[in-house]
C-alpha positions, 0 to 999 in steps of 0.5 A: 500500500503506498502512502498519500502524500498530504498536501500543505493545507491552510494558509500560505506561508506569509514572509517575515517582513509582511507579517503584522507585528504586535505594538503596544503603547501606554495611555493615562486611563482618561486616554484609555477611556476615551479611546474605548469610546470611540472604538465602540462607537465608531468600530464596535469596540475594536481598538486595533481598528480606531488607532490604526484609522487614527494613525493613517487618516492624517498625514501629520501632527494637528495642533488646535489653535484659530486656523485649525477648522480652515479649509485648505481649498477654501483658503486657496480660493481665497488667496486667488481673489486675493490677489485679483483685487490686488491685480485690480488695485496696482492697476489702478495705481499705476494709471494714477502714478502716470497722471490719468487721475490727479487725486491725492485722496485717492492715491491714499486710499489705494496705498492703505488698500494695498497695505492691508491686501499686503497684510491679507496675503502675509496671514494667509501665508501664516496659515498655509504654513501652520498647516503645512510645516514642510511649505516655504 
């Protein structure tokens, strides 16, 4: 009687360097707490699940200040009408510079208007960079 020979039944053999491996971390029981909630909440209680969502929905570290719940396409919107106004205003400047207009008034009005877009475009720049500290 010859023997069977037993297939490899089961899983594939996985290769080390794919295989999970375990992490652990400590937490204050209040962290704890809060992240008990929220795995219960968001995936019926499994941990593993709501930190690894929480590790990979957010490219980098978020701080919570004033420019934290702007939206960045928004903002860039923003930058871009911007800079048309100011477009607009040098444009009216300029003419005025070559005596289109003589009006003193006006050629004050267009700097303080130039300052503060100056000013405008100087924040925004400081929010695209609390939000993204790799831009320059």
């Amino acid at each position: 009687m010859k023997k069977k020979k037993i297939k490899n039944v089961g899983r594939p053999e996985v290769p080390e360097e794919l295989k999970h491996k375990m992490v652990g971390f400590s937490a204050s029981p209040a962290l704890r707490k809060d992240i008990e909630e929220k795995a219960e909440l968001l995936f019926s209680g499994n941990k593993t699940k709501y930190i690894v969502h929480m590790l990979t929905q957010n490219s980098g570290p978020q701080f919570e200040n004033a420019y934290s719940n702007i939206d960045k396409a928004e903002l860039f919107k923003l930058i871009k009408e911007v800079n048309k106004i100011g477009t607009n205003v040098n444009q009216i400047a300029r003419k005025t510079n070559l005596g289109f207009r003589k009006d003193e008034p006006l050629k004050i009005a267009l700097e303080e208007t130039q300052n503060k877009i100056d000013e405008v475009i100087v924040l925004m720049n400081k929010i695209i960079q609390f939000r993204n500290p790799n831009f320059k």
